[in-house]
Structures are given as C-alpha cells and as structure tokens.
DRENDO-1510 file (C-alpha; in Angstrom, 1 decimal, always signed):
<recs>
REC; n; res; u; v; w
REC; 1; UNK; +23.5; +49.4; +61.5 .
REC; 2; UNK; +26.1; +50.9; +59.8 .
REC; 3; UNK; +26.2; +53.9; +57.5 .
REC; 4; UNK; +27.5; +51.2; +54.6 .
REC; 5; UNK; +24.3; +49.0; +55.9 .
REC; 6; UNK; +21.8; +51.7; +55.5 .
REC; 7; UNK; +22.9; +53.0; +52.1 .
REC; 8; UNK; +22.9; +49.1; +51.1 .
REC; 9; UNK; +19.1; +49.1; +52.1 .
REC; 10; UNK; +18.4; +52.8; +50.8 .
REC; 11; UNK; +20.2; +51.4; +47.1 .
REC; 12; UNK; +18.2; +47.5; +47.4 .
REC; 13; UNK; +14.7; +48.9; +48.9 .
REC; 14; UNK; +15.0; +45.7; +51.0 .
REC; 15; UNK; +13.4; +46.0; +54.8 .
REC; 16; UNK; +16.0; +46.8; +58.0 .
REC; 17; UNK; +16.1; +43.4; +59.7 .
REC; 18; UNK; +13.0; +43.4; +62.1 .
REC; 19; UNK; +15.7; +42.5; +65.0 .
REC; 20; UNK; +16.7; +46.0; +65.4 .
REC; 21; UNK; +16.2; +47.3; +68.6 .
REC; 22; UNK; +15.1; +50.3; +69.2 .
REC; 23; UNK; +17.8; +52.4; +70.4 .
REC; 24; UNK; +20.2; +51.2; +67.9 .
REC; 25; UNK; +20.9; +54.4; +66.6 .
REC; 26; UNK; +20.5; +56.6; +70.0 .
REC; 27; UNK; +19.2; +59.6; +69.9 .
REC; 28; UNK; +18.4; +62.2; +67.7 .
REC; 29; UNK; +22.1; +63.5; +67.7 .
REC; 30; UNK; +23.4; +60.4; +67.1 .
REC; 31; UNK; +21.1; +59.4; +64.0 .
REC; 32; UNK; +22.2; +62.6; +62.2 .
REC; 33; UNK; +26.2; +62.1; +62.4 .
REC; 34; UNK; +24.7; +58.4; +60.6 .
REC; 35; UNK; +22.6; +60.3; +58.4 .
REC; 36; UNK; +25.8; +62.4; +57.5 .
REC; 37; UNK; +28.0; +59.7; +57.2 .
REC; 38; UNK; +25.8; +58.0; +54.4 .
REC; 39; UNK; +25.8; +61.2; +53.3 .
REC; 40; UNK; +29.2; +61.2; +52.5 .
REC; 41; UNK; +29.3; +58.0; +51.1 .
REC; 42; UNK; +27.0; +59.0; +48.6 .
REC; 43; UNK; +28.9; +62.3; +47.4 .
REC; 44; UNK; +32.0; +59.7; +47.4 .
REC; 45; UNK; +30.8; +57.8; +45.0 .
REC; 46; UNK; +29.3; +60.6; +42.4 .
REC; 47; UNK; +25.8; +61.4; +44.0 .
REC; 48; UNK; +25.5; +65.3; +44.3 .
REC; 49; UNK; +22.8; +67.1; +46.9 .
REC; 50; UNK; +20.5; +69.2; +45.4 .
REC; 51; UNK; +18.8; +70.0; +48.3 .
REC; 52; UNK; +17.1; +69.0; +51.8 .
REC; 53; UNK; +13.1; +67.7; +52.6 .
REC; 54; UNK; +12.2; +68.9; +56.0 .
REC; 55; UNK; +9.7; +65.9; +57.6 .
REC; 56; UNK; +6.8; +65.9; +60.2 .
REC; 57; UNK; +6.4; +69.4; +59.8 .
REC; 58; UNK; +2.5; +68.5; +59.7 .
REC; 59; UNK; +1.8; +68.5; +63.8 .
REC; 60; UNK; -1.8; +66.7; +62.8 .
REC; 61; UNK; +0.4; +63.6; +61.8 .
REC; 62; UNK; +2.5; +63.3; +65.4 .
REC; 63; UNK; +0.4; +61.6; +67.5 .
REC; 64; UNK; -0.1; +59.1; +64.6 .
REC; 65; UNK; +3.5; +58.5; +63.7 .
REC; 66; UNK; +4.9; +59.2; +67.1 .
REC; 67; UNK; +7.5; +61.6; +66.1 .
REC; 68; UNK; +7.0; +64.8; +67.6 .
REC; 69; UNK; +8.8; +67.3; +65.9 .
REC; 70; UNK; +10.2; +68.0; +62.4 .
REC; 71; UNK; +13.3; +66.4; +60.9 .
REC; 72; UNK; +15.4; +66.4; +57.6 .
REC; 73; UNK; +17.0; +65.0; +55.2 .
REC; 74; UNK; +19.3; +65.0; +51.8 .
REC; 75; UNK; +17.6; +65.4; +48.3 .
REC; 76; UNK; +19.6; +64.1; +45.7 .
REC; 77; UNK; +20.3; +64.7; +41.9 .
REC; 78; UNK; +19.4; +61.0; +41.7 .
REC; 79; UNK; +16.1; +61.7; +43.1 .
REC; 80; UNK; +15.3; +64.7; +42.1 .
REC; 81; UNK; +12.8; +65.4; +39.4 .
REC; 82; UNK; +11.4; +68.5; +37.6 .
REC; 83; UNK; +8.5; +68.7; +35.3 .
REC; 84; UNK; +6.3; +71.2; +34.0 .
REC; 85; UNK; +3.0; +69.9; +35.5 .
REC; 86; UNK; +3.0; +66.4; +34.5 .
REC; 87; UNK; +5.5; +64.1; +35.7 .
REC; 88; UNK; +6.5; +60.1; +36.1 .
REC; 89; UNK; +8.5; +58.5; +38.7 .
REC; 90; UNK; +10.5; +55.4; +39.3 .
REC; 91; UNK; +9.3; +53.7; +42.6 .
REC; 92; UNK; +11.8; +50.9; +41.9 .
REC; 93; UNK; +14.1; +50.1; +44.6 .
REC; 94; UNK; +12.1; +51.8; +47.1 .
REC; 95; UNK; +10.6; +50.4; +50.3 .
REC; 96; UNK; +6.9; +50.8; +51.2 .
REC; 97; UNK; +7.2; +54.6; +49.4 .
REC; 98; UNK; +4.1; +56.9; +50.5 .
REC; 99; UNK; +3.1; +60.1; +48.6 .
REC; 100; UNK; +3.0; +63.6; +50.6 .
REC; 101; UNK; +2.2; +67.3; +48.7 .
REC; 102; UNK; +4.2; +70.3; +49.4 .
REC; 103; UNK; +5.5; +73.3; +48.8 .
REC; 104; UNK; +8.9; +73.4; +47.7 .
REC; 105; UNK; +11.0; +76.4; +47.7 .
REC; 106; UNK; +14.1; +77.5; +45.5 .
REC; 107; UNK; +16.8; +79.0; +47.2 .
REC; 108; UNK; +18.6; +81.9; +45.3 .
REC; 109; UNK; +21.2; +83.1; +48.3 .
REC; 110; UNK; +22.6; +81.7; +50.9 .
REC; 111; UNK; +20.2; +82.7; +54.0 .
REC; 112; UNK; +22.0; +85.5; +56.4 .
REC; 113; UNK; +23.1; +83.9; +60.0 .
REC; 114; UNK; +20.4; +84.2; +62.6 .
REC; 115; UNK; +17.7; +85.0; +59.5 .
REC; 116; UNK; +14.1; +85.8; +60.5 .
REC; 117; UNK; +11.7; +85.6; +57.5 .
REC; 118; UNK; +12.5; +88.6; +55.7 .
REC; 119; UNK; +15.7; +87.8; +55.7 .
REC; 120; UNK; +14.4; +84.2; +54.3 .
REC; 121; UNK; +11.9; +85.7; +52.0 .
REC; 122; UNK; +15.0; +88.1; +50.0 .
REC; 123; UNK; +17.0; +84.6; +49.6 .
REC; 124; UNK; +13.6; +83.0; +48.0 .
REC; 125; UNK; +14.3; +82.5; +44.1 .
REC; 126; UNK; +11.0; +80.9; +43.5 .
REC; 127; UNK; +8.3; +78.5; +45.2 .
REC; 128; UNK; +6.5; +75.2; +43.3 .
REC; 129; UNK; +4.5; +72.4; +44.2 .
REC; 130; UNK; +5.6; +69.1; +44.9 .
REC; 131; UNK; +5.6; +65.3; +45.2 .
REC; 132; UNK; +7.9; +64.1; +48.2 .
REC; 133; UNK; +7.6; +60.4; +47.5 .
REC; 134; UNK; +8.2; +58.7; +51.2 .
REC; 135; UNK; +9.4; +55.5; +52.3 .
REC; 136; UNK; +10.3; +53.5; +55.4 .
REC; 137; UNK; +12.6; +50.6; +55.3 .
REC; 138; UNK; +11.2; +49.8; +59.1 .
REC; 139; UNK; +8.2; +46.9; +58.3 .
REC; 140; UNK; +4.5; +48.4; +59.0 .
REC; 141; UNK; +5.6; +52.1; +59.3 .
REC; 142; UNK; +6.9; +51.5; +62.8 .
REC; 143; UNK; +9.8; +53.9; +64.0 .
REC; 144; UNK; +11.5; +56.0; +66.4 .
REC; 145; UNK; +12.1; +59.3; +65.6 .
REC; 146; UNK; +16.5; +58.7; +65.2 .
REC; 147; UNK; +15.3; +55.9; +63.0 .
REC; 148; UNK; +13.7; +58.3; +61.0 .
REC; 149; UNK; +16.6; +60.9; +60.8 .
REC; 150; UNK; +19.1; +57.8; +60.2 .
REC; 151; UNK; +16.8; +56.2; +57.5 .
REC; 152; UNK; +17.8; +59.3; +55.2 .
REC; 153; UNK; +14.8; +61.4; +56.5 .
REC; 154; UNK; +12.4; +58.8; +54.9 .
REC; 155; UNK; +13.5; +60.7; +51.2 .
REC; 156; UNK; +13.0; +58.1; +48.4 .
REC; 157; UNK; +12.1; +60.3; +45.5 .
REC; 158; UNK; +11.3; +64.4; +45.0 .
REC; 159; UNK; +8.9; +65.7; +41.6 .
REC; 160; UNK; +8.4; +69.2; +41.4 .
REC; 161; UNK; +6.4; +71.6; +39.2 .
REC; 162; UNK; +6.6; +74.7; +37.5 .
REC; 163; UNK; +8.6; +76.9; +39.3 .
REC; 164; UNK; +7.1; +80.6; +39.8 .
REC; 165; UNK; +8.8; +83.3; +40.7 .
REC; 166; UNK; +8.0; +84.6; +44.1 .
REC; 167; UNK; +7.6; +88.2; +42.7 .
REC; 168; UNK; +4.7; +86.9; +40.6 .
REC; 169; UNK; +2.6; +85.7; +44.0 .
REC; 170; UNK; +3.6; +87.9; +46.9 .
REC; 171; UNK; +5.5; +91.4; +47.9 .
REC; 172; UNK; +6.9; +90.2; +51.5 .
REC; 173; UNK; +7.3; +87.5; +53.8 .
REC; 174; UNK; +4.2; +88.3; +56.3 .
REC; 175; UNK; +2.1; +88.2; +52.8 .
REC; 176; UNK; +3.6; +84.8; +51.7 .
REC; 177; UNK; +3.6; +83.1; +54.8 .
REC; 178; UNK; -0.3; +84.1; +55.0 .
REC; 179; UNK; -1.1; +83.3; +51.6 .
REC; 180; UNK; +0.5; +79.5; +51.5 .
REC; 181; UNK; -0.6; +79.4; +55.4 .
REC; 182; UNK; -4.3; +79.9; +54.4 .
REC; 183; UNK; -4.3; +77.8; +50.8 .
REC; 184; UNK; -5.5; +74.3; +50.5 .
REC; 185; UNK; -4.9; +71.1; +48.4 .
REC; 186; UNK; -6.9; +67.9; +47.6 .
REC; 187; UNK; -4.6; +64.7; +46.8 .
REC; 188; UNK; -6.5; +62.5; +44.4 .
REC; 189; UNK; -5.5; +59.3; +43.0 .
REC; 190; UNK; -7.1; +58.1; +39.5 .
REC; 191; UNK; -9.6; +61.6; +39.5 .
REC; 192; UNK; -11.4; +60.4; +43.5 .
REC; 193; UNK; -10.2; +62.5; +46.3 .
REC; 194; UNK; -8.4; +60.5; +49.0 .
REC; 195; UNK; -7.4; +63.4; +51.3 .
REC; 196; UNK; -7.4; +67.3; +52.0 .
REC; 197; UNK; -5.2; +70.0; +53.6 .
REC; 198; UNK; -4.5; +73.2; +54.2 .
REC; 199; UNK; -0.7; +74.9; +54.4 .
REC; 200; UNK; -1.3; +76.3; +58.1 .
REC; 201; UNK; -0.8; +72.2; +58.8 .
REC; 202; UNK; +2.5; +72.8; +58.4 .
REC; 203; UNK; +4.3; +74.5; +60.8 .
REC; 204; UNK; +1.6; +77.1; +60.7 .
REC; 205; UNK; +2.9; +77.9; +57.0 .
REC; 206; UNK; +5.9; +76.8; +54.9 .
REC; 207; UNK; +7.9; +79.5; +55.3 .
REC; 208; UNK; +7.6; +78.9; +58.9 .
REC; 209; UNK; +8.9; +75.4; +58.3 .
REC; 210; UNK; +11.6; +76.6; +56.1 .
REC; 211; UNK; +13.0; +79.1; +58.9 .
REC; 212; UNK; +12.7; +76.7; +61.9 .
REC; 213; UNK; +14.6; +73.9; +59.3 .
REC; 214; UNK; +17.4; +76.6; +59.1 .
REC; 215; UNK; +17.5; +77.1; +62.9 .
REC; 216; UNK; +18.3; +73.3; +63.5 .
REC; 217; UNK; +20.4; +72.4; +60.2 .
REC; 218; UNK; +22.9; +75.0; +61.8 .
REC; 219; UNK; +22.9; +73.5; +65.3 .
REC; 220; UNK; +23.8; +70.3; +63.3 .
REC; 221; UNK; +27.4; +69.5; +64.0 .
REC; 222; UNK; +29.3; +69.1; +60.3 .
REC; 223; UNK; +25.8; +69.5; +58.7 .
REC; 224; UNK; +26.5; +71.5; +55.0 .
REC; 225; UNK; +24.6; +75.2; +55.1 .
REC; 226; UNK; +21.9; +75.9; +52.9 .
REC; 227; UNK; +23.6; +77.8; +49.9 .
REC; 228; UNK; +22.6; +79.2; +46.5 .
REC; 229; UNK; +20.5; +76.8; +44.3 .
REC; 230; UNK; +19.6; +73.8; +47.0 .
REC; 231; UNK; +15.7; +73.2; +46.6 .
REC; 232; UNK; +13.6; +72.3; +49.9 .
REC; 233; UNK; +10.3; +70.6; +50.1 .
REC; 234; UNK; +9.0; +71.8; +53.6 .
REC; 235; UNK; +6.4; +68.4; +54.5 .
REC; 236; UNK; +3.3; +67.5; +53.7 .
REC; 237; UNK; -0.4; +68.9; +53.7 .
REC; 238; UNK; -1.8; +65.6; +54.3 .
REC; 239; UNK; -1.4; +62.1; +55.5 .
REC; 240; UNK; +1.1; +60.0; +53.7 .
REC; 241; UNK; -0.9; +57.5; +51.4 .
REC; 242; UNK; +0.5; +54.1; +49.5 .
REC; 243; UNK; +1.9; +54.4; +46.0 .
REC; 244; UNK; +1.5; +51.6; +43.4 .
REC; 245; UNK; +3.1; +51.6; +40.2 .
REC; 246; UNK; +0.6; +52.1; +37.5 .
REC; 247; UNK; -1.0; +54.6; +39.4 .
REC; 248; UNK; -1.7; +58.1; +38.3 .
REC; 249; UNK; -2.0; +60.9; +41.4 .
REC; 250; UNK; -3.0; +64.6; +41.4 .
REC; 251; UNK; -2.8; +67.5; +43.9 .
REC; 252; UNK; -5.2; +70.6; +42.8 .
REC; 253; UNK; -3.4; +73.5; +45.2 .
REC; 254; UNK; -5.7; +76.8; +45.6 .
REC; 255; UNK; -4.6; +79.3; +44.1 .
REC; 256; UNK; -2.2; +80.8; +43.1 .
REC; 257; UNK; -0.2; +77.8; +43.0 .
REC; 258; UNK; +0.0; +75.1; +40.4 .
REC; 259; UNK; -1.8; +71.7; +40.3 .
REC; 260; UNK; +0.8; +68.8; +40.1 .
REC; 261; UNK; -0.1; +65.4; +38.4 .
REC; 262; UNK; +2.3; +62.2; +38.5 .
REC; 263; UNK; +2.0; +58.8; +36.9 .
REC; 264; UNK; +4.3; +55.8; +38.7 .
REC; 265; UNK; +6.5; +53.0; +36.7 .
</recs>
C-alpha cells in the first residue's frame, strides 16, 4: 500500500483489503520510512504532532499478538485529548479501536544525546494517566509487526488526565521508575472490572519504556527528535479490550497517580 492508501484508511476507518500479503511492507525499516511518509502527508495538509505512543511495551502481550518488541508511533493535535479526569472521545472513523491505560509523560527539554534516565528524569515536565485508544485496520487483529509500525503504530485516539508535576511524586529517576514500576491499575467498563496490571509490565517501568523509545526513535533514519512540549504514552498495563460507543470506561491507578474515566460517542 501506499503512504496516500494508508492515510485514506487511517481518515475512512475502512479495513486494508484482506489480499495483502504479508510482506507488503518489508521489514521493520521499511514500514517506518511508510510510517514517515504518511507522516508527512499529514503535517502537509495542516495536522501538527504533538507527540509519540510507544506500543507493545507490555512483554505479557507478545506471545499473543506476535510482535515481539516495542514500536511507535505519531500522536496528533487531531487526536489528542486532555481532560481533567473525566473525558469523551470520538470513536468515529476508527477501525476495530481497543482501549489500553498508561502513563503518559510530558516532556519539558529536549532529552541530552546518549541520555540514561537521569538525564530523562531532568527533561520530565510532568507525568498523567491515560487512554491510548487502539485500532487495527488488519480484519481480526491479525498483523505483522511492519504492519503495525506502517499502520501508524495502531494510534487512533490519545485522552489524558490531570497532569502532575513530577516534583510533587518523586525526587529522582531510580525513585520514579520504582514507584510507577511497582503501582497497579484496574480497567473497568460500566463500574465491573475487566482487567488488572501493574507498571513493571511495561518495560519493567515506564520510564524504562520512555528511554529504550529514545534509543530507537534516534536510530530511525529522518525520524523528528523528541523536543520540548511532545507528550508520550509509554503502552499499556493490560490487554487491549473493545470499545463501543455509549460505553463509559474507568482506570483506578494506585497511588499517587490519578484515576481516569472516559465516556465514548
């Protein structure tokens, strides 16, 4: 497919024709110079990035999806959404979309090169939780993992909540990467629990995701660095789990981060 075929199915939510084979988009190389052309033909046309999502992150999830390692993506001011707590979201347009928790980080400097996490932690402006609303435009959930990275990292919508200072939750990187590492979160949908997780699922802990994201966004030929005010949700906590519209969802974090509620249209 071509980059003006894939945005045509990102902007019409309409299924990739199931005649695809699978090594239409190479490998893993390959499907990011596609990812980066859409990516251009979205700035092009008035779209600004706001960000990245970093995907698979969770290794519990590999063996199910058969993608073994983490990818990314572009977040958009198009579908990008803050709220204080409370938030809706549009799933029009989207294909099959899939609701994954997470902790999203504000970025408040551009990272140093070859960063370890304290130099991550002093370009931290704040962290939040999150709502990385999924999708797949292959039928049933079936991909390869280039089709993943071409299919815009599987980003169809972003909600975040309050943002909080990382002064007001931790003092260094070792003691945020063990605090988020060690918290857990139940996703519930209509007030019954439908799953659990802990932020050690996650690259061992988000701020491990967000460093190892760095690492392979700068090995990206013609990938854009991560710079002053980008946002990045770091992957989910649990399984992926269908969205209707009309459906309310919640995520109570442990402390101290914030619970997160959205309501779909």
């Amino acid at each position: 497919m071509t980059p003006h075929q894939l945005l045509e199915h990102d902007d019409s939510g309409q299924p990739w024709p199931e005649q695809i084979e699978a090594a239409a988009f190479g490998g893993l190389a390959d499907a990011y110079q596609a990812a980066l052309a859409v990516r251009a033909l979205r700035v092009a046309r008035g779209e600004q990035p706001r960000g990245f999502k970093i995907g698979f992150t969770n290794r519990t999830l590999w063996e199910r999806y058969k993608v073994y390692a983490p990818i990314w993506g572009t977040v958009w001011d198009t579908t990008l959404t803050f709220c204080n707590g409370s938030g809706e979201l549009d799933l029009a347009c989207t294909c099959q979309p899939r609701i994954e928790p997470e902790l999203v980080f504000g970025i408040k400097a551009r990272p140093k090169n070859d960063a370890d996490l304290d130099d991550l932690y002093a370009a931290i402006g704040w962290v939040a939780t999150g709502f990385e609303i999924v999708q797949s435009h292959r039928p049933g959930w079936k991909f390869t993992a280039p089709e993943t990275v071409a299919d815009a990292g599987l980003h169809a919508r972003l909600l975040v909540g309050p943002r909080v200072p990382l002064d007001e939750i931790s003092s260094s990187a070792q003691e945020l990467s063990a605090l988020l590492a060690r918290v857990d979160v139940s996703l519930q949908k209509i007030g019954a629990q439908v799953d659990q997780g802990v932020g050690c699922n996650v690259l061992d802990s988000p701020l491990k995701a967000l460093l190892h994201f760095i690492k392979e966004l700068r090995q990206c030929p013609g990938a854009p660095d991560l710079e002053a005010g980008d946002i990045v949700t770091t992957g989910t906590w649990t399984d992926a789990w269908p969205v209707l519209p009309g459906q309310r969802w919640s995520a109570e974090f442990g402390p101290p981060l914030r619970p997160l509620q959205v309501d779909f249209r």
